[in-house]
C-alpha positions as CSV (number, residue, x, y, z in Angstrom):
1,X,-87.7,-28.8,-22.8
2,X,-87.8,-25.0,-24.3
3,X,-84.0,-25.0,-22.0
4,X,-82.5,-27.5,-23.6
5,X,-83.5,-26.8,-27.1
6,X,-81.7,-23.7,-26.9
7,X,-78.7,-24.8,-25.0
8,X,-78.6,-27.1,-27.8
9,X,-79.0,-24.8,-30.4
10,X,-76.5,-22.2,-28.5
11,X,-74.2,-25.1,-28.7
12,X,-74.7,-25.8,-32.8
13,X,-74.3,-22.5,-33.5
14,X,-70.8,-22.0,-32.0
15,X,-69.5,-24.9,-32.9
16,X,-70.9,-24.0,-36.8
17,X,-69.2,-20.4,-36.1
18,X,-66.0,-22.2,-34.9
19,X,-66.1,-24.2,-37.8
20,X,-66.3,-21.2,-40.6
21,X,-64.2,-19.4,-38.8
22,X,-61.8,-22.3,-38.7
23,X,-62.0,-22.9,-42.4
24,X,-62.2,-19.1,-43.1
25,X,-58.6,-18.8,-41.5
26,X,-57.1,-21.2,-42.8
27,X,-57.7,-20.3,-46.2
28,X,-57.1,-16.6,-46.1
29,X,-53.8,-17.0,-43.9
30,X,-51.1,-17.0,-46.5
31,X,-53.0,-13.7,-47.9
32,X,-53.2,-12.5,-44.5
33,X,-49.4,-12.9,-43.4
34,X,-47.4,-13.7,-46.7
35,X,-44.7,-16.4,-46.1
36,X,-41.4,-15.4,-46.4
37,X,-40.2,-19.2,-47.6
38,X,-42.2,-22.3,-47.6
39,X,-40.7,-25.1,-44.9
40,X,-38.4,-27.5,-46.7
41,X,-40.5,-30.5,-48.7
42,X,-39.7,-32.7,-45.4
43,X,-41.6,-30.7,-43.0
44,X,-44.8,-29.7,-45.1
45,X,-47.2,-32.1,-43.6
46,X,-46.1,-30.9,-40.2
47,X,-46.4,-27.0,-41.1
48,X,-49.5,-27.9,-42.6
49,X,-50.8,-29.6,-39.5
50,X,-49.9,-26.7,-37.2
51,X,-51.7,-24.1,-39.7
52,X,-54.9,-26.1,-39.6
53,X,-53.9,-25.8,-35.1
54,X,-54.2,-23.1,-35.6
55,X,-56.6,-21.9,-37.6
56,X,-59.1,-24.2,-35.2
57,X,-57.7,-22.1,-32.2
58,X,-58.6,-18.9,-33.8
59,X,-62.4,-20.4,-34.7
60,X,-62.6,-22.0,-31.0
61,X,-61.4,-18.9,-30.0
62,X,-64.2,-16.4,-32.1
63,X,-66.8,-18.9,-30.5
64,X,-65.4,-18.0,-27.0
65,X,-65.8,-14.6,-27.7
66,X,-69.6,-14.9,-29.0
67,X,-70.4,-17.6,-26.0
68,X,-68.9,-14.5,-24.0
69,X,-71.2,-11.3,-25.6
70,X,-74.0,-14.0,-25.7
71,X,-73.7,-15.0,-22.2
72,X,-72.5,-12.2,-19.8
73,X,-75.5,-11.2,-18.8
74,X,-76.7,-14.5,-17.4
75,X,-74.0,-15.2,-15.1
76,X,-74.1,-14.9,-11.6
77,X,-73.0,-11.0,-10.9
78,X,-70.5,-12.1,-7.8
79,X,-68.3,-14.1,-10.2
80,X,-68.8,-12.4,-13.7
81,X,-65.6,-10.5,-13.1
82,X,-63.5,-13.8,-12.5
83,X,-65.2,-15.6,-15.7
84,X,-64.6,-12.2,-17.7
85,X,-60.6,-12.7,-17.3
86,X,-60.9,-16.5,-17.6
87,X,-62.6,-15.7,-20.8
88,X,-60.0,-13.3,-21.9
89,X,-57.0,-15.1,-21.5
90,X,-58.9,-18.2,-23.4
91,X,-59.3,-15.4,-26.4
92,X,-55.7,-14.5,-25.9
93,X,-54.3,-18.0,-26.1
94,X,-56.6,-19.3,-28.7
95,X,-57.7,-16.5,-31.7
96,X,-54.3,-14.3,-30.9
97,X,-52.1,-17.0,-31.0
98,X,-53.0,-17.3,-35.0
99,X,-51.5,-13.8,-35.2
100,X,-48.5,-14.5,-33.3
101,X,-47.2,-17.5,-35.6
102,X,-48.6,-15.0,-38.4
103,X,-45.9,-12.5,-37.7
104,X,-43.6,-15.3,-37.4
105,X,-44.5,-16.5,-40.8
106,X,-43.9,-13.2,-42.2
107,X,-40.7,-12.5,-40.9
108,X,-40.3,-11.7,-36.9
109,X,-37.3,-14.3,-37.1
110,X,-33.9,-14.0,-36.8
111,X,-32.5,-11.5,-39.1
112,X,-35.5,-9.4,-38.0
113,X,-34.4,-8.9,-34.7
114,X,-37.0,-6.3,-34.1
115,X,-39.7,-7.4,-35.1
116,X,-39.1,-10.9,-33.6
117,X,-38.6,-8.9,-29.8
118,X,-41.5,-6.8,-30.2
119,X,-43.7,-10.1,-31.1
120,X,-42.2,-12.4,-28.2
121,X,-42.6,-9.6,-25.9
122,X,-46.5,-8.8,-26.9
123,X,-47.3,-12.6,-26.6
124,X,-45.1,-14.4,-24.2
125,X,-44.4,-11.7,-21.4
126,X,-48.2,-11.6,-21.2
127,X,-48.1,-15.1,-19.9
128,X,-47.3,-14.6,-16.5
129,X,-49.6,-12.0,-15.7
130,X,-52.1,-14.2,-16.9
131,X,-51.0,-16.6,-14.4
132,X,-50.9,-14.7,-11.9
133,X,-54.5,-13.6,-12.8
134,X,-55.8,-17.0,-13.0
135,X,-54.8,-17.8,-9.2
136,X,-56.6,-14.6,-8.5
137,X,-59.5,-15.8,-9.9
138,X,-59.4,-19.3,-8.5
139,X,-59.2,-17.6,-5.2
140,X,-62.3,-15.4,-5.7
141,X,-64.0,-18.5,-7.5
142,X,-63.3,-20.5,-4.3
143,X,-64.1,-17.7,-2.0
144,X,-68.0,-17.0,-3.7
145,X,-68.6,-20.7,-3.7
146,X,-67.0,-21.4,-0.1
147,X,-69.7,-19.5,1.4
């Protein structure tokens, strides 16, 4: 019973974390990365939707890291390496990806030239190294729990 109550409560408390840093996020954003125009009148409720995306990423992304520092230890040592770079690329395309639409919003767009390479290049080249990791992984995965 002592097991489950604190899976339980393991699981309250990131989702709470989650949540304030969700709401945290959101809030702060515009102070964060300044807008260099608001979206015409027509698209607001859509902007707005994809701030409060991702916002939530960031929080479910803050609770990945704390599941993470909270966790490690317990995992089983032949596969702590595989769920370490599952883990990471979970941070990179949930709590990052806040800063990436960030920079966006502040002005890595076209006439920026710049800074809109440098941004594309630090988030989406990353991509498929990460999937190339993740069949890694699965491999190993497969291979400790073949046996």
């Amino acid at each position: 019973m002592q097991k489950i109550l604190t899976g339980k409560m393991t699981n309250i408390g990131l989702i709470a974390i989650a949540a304030i840093s969700t709401l945290f996020v959101f809030f702060v954003q515009d102070m964060v990365f300044p807008p260099m125009d608001m979206p015409p009148a027509s698209f607001l409720t859509e902007f707005i939707f994809l701030s409060i995306w991702d916002a939530l990423a960031f929080g479910v992304g803050v609770a990945i890291l704390l599941y993470l520092a909270v966790s490690y230890s317990k995992w089983p040592k032949e596969i702590r390496g595989s769920l370490l770079v599952i883990s990471f690329i979970a941070v990179w395309f949930t709590a990052l990806n806040w800063i990436h639409d960030g920079l966006h919003n502040t002005g890595a767009m076209p006439p920026n030239w710049p800074l809109l390479a440098l941004t594309e290049f630090l988030f989406h080249v990353p991509w498929l190294f990460f999937g190339l990791a993740l069949v890694l992984v699965t491999r190993q995965l497969v291979k400790v729990y073949k046996k």
